[in-house]
PyMOL Python script that loads the backbone (N, CA, C, O; Angstrom):
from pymol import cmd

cmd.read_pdbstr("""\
ATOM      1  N   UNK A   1     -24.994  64.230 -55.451  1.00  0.00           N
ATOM      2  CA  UNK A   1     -25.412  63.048 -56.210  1.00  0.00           C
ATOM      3  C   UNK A   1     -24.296  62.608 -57.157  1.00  0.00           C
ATOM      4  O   UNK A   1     -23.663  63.526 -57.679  1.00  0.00           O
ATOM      5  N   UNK A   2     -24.026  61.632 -57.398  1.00  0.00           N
ATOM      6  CA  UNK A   2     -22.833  60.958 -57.913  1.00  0.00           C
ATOM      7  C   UNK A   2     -23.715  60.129 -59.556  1.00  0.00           C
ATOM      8  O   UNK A   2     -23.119  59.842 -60.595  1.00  0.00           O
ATOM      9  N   UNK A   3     -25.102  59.945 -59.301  1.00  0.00           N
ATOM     10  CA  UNK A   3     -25.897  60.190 -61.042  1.00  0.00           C
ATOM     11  C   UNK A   3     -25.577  58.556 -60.806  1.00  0.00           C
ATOM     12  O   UNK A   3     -25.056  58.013 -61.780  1.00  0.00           O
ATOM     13  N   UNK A   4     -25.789  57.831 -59.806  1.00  0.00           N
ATOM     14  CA  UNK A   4     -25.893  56.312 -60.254  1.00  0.00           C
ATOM     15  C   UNK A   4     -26.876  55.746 -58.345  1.00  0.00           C
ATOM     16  O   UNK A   4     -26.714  56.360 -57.291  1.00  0.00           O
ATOM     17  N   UNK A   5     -27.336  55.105 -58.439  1.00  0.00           N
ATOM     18  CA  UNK A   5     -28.278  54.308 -56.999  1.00  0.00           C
ATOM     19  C   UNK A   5     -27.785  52.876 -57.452  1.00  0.00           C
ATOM     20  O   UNK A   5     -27.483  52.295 -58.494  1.00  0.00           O
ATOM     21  N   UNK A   6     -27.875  52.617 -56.033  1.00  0.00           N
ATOM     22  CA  UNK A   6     -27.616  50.680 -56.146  1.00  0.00           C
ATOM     23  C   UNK A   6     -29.253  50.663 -55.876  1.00  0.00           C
ATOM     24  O   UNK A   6     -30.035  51.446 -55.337  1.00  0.00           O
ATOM     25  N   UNK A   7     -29.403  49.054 -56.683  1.00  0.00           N
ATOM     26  CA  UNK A   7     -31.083  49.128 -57.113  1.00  0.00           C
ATOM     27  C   UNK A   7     -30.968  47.567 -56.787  1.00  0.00           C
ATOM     28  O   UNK A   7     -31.680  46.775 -57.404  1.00  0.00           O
ATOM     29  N   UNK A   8     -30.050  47.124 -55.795  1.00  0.00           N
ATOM     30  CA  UNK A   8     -30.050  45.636 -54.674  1.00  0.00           C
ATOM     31  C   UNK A   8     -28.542  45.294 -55.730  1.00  0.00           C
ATOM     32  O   UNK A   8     -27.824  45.917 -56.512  1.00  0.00           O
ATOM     33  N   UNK A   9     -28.651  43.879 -55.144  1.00  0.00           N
ATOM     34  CA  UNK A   9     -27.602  42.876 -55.657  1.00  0.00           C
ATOM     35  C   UNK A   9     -27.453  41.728 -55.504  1.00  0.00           C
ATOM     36  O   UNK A   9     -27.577  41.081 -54.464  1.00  0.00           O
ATOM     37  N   UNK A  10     -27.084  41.272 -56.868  1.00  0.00           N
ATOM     38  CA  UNK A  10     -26.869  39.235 -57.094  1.00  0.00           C
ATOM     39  C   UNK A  10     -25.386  39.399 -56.672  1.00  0.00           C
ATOM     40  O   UNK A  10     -24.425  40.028 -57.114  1.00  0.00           O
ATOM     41  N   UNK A  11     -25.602  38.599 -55.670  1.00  0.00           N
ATOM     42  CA  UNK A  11     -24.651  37.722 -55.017  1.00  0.00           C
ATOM     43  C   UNK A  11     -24.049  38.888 -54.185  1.00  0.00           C
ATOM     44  O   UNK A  11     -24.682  39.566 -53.376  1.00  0.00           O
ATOM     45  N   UNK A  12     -22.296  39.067 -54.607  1.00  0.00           N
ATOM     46  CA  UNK A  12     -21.188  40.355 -53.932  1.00  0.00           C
ATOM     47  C   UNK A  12     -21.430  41.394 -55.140  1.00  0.00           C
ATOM     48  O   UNK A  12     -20.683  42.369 -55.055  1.00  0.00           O
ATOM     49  N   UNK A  13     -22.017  41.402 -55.883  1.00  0.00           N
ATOM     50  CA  UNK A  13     -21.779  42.589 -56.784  1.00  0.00           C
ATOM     51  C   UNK A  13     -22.899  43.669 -56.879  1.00  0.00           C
ATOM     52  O   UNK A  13     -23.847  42.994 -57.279  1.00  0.00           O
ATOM     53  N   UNK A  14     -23.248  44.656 -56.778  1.00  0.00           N
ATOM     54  CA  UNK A  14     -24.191  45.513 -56.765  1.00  0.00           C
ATOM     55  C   UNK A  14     -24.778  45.943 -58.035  1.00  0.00           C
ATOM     56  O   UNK A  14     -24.092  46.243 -59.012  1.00  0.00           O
ATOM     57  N   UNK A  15     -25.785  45.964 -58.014  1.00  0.00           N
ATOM     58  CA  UNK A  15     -26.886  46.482 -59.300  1.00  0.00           C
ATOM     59  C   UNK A  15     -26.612  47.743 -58.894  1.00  0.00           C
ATOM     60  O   UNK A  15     -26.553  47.999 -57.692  1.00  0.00           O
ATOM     61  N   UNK A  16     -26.405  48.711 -59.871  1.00  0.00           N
ATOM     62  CA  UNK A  16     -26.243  50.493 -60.101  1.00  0.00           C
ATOM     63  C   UNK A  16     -27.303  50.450 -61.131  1.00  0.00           C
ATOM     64  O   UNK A  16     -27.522  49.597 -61.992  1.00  0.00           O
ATOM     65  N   UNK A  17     -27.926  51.577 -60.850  1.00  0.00           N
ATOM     66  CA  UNK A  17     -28.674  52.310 -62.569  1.00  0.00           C
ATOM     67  C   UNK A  17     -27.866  53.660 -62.339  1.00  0.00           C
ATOM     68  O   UNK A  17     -27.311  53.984 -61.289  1.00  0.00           O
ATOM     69  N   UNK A  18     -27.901  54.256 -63.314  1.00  0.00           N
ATOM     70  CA  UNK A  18     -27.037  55.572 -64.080  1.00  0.00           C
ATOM     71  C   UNK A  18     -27.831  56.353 -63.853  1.00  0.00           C
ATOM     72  O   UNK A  18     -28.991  55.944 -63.812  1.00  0.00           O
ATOM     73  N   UNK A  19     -27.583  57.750 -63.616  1.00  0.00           N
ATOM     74  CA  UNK A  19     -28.703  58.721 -64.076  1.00  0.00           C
ATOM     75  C   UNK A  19     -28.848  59.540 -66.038  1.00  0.00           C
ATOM     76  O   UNK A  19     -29.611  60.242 -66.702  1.00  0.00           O
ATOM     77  N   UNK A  20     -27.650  58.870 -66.153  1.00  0.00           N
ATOM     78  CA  UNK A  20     -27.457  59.023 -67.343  1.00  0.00           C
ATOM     79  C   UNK A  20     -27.969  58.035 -68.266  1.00  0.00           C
ATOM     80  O   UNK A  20     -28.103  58.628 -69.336  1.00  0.00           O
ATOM     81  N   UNK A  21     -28.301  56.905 -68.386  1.00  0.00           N
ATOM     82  CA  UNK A  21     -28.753  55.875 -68.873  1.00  0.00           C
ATOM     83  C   UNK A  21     -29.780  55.510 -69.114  1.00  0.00           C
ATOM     84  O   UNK A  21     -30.344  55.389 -70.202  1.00  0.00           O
ATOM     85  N   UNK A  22     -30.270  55.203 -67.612  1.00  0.00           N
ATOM     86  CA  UNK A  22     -31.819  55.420 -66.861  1.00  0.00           C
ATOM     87  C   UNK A  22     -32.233  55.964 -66.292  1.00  0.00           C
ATOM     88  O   UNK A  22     -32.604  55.500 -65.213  1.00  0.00           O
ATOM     89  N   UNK A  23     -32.437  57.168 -66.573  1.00  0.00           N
ATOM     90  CA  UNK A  23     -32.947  58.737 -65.444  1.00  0.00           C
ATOM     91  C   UNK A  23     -34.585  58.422 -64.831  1.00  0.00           C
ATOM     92  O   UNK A  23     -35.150  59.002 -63.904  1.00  0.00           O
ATOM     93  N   UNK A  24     -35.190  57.111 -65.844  1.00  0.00           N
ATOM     94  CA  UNK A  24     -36.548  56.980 -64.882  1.00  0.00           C
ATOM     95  C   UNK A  24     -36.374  56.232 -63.857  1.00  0.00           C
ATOM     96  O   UNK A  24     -36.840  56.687 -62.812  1.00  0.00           O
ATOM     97  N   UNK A  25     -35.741  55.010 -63.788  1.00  0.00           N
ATOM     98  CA  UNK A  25     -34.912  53.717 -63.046  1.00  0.00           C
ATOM     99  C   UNK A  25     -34.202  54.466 -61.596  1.00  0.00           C
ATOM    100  O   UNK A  25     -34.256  54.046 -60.440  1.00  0.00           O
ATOM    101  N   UNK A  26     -33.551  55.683 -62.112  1.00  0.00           N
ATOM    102  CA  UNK A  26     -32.592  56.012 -61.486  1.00  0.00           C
ATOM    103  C   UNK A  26     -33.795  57.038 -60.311  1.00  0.00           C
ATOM    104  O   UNK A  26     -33.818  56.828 -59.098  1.00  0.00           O
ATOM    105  N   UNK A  27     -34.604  58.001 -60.935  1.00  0.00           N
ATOM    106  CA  UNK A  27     -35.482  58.843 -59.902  1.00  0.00           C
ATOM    107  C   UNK A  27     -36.172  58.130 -59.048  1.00  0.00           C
ATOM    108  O   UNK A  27     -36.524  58.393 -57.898  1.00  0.00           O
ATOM    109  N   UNK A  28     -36.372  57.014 -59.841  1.00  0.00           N
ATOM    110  CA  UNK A  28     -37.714  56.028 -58.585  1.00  0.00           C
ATOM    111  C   UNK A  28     -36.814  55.823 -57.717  1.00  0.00           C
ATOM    112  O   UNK A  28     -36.842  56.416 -56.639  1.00  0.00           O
ATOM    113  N   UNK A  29     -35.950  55.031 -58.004  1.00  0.00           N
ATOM    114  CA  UNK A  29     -35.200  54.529 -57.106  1.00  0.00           C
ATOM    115  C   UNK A  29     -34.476  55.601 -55.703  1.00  0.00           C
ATOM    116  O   UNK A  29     -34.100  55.208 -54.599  1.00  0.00           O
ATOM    117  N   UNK A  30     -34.474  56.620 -56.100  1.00  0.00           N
ATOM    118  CA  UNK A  30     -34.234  57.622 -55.201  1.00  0.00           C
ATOM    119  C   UNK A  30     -35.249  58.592 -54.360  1.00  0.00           C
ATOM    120  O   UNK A  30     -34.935  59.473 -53.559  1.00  0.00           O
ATOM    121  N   UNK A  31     -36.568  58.176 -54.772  1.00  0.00           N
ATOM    122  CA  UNK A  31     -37.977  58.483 -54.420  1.00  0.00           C
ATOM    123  C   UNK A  31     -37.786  57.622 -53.247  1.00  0.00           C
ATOM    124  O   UNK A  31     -37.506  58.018 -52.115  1.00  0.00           O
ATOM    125  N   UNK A  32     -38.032  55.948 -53.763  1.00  0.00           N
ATOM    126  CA  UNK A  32     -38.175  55.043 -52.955  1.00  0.00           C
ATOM    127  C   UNK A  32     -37.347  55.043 -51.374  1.00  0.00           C
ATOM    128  O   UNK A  32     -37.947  54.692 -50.358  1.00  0.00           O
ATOM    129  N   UNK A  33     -35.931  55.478 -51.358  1.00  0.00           N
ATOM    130  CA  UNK A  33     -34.936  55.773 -50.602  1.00  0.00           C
ATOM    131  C   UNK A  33     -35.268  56.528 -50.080  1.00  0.00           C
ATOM    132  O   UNK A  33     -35.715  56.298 -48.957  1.00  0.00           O
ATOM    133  N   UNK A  34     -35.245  57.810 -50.569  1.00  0.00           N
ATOM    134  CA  UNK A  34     -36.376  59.220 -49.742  1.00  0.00           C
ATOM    135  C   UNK A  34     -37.629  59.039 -48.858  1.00  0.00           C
ATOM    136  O   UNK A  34     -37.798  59.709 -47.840  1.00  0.00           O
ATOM    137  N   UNK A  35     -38.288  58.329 -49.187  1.00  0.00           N
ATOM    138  CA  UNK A  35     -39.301  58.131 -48.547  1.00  0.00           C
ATOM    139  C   UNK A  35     -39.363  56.755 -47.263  1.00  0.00           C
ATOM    140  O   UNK A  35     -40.014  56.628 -46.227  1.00  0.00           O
ATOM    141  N   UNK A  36     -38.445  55.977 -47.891  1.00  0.00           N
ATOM    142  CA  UNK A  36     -38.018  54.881 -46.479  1.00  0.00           C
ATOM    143  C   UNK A  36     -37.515  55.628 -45.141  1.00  0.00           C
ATOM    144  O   UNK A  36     -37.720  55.446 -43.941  1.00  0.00           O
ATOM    145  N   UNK A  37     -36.575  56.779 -46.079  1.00  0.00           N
ATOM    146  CA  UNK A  37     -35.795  57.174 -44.786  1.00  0.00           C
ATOM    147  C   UNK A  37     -36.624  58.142 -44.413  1.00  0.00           C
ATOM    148  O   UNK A  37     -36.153  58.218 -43.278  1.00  0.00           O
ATOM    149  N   UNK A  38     -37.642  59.119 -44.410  1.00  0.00           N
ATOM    150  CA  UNK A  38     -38.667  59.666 -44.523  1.00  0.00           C
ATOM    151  C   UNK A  38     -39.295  59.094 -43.415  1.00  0.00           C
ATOM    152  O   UNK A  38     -39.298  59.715 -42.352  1.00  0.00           O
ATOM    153  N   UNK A  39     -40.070  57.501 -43.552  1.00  0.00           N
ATOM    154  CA  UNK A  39     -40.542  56.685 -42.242  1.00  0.00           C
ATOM    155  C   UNK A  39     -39.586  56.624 -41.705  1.00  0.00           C
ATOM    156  O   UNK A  39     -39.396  57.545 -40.910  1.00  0.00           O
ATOM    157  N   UNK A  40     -38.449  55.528 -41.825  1.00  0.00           N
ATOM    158  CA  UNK A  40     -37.689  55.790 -40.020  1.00  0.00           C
ATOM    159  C   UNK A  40     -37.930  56.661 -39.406  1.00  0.00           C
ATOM    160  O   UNK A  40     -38.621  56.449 -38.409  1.00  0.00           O
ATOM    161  N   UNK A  41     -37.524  57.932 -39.668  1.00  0.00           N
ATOM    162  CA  UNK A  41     -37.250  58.841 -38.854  1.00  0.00           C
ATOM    163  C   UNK A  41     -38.598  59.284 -38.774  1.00  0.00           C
ATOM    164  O   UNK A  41     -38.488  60.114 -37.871  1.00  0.00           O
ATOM    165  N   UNK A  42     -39.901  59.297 -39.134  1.00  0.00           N
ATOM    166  CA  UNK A  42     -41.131  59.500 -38.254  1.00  0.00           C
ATOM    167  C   UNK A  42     -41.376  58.163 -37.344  1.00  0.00           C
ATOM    168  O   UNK A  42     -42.385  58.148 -36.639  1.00  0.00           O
ATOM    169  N   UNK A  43     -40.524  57.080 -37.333  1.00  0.00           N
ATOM    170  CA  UNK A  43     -41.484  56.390 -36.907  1.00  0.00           C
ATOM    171  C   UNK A  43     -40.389  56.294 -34.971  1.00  0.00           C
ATOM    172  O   UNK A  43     -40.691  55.750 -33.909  1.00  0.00           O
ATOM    173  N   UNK A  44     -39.276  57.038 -35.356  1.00  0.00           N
ATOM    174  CA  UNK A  44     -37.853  56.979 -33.906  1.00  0.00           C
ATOM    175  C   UNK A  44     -38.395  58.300 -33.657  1.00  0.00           C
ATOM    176  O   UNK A  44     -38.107  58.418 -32.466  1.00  0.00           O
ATOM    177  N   UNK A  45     -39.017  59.427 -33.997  1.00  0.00           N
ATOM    178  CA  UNK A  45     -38.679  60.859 -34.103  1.00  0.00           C
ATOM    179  C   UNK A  45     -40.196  61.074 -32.904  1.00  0.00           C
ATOM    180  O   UNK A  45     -40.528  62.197 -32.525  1.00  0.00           O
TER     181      UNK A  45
END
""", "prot")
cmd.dss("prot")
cmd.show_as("cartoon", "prot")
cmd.util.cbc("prot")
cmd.orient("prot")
């Protein structure tokens, strides 16, 4: 873990949250990821 998620993006530039900053921002956001990739792969598997 590198302690930052891209959380989308305006325009070419990417939204990051920190894990240092926003450690709640930052866990969801890595829940959310976990669990997307979680379905793909039940849904190819």
């Amino acid at each position: 873990m590198l302690g930052k998620v891209v959380a989308g993006a305006k325009g070419f530039k990417s939204h990051y949250y920190y894990k240092r900053t926003q450690p709640f921002s930052f866990y969801f956001f890595v829940f959310i990821y976990f669990f997307i990739g979680i379905f793909l792969v039940s849904q190819f598997a």
